[in-house]
C-alpha positions as CSV (number, residue, x, y, z in Angstrom):
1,X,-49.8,-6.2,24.8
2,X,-50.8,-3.0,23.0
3,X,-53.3,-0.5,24.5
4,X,-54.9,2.4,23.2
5,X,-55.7,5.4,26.1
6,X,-58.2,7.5,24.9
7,X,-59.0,11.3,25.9
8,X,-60.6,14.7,25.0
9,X,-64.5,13.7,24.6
10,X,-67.0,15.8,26.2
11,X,-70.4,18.0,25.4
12,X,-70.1,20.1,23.0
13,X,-72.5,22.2,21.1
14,X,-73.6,22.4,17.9
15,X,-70.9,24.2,15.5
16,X,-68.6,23.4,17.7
17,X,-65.2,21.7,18.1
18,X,-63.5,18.9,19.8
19,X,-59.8,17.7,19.9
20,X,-60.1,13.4,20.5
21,X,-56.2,12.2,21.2
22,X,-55.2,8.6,21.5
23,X,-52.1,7.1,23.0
24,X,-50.6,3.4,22.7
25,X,-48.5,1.3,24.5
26,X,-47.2,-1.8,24.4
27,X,-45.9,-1.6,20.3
28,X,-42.4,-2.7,19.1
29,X,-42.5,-0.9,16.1
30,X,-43.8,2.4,14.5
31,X,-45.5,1.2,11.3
32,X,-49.1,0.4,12.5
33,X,-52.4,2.3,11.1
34,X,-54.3,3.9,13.3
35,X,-57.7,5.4,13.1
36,X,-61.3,6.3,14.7
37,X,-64.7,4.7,14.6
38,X,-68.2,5.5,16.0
39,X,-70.7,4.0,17.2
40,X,-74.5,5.8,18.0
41,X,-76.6,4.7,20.0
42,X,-78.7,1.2,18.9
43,X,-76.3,1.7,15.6
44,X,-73.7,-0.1,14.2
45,X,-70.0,0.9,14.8
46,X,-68.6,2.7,12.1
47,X,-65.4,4.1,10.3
48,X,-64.6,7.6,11.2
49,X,-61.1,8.2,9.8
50,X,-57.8,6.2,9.2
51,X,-54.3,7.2,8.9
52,X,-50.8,4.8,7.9
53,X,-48.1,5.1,9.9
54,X,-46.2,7.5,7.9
55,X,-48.4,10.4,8.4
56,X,-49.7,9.7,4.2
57,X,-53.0,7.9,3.0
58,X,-55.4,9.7,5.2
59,X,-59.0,8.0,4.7
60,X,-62.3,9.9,6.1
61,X,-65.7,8.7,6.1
62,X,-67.9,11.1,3.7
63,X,-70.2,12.2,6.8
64,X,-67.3,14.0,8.2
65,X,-64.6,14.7,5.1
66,X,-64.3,18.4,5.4
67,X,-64.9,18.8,8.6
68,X,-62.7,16.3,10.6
69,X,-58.8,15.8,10.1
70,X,-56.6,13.2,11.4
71,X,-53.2,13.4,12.1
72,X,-50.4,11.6,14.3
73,X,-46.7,12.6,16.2
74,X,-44.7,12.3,13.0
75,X,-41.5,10.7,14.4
76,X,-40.3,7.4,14.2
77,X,-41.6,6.4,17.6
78,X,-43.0,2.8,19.3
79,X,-46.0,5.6,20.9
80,X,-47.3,8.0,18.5
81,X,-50.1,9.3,19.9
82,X,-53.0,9.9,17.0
83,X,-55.4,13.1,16.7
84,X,-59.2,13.6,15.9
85,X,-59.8,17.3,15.0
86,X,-63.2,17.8,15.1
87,X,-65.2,20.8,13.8
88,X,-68.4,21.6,12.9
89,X,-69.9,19.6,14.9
90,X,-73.4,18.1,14.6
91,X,-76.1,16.2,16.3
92,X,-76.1,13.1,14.1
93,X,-71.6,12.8,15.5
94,X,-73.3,12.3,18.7
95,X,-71.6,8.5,19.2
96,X,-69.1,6.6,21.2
97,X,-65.6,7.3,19.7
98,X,-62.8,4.5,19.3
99,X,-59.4,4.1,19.0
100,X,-58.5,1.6,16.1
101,X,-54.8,0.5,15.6
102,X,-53.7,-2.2,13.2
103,X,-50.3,-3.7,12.0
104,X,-50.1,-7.1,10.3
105,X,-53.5,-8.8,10.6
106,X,-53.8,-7.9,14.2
107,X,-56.4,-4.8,15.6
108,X,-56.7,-3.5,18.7
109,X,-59.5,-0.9,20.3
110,X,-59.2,1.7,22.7
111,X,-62.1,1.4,25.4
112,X,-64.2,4.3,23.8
113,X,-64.9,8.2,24.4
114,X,-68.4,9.7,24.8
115,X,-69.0,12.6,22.2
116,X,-72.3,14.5,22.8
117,X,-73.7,17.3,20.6
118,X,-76.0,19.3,22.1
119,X,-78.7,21.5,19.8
């Protein structure tokens, strides 16, 4: 069974940055997407960023574009780990943060990471 270990959230202030890493288990192969969603409070969950298993194709929601970047371990591996470079942070990315993986027509979720901004 796959799993997807979240870490790195926190408080942060505004202007500032955070580094959000994500680690699964459980896969037999190497070529599954992974990404990042939100979700604010009494809001819907959201898409954050994407990224294929090659490293290529990197996708970004137009609230952060420019000021997050995604990247992942870029060896053939069952358990690269994905990254969520975040910078210039803001009030309104105050959100739970997930792990998203998806190969085939299967997705999993990682269990969620508190980010808070603080002004």
């Amino acid at each position: 069974q796959v799993q997807l270990v979240e870490s790195g959230g926190g408080l942060v202030q505004v202007g500032g940055s955070l580094r959000l890493s994500c680690a699964p288990s459980g896969y037999t192969t190497w070529r599954y997407q992974m990404g990042w969603y939100r979700q604010a409070p009494g809001k819907e969950r959201k898409f954050v960023a994407r990224i294929e298993w090659n490293g290529d194709d990197a996708e970004y929601a137009g609230s952060v574009k420019g000021r997050f970047t995604i990247s992942r371990d870029d060896e053939r591996r069952t358990h690269n780990a994905v990254y969520l470079q975040m910078d210039g942070l803001r009030p309104d990315d105050t959100a739970i943060y997930y792990c998203h993986s998806a190969v085939g027509t299967a997705d999993y979720w990682g269990q969620g990471t508190q980010i808070t901004v603080s002004t």
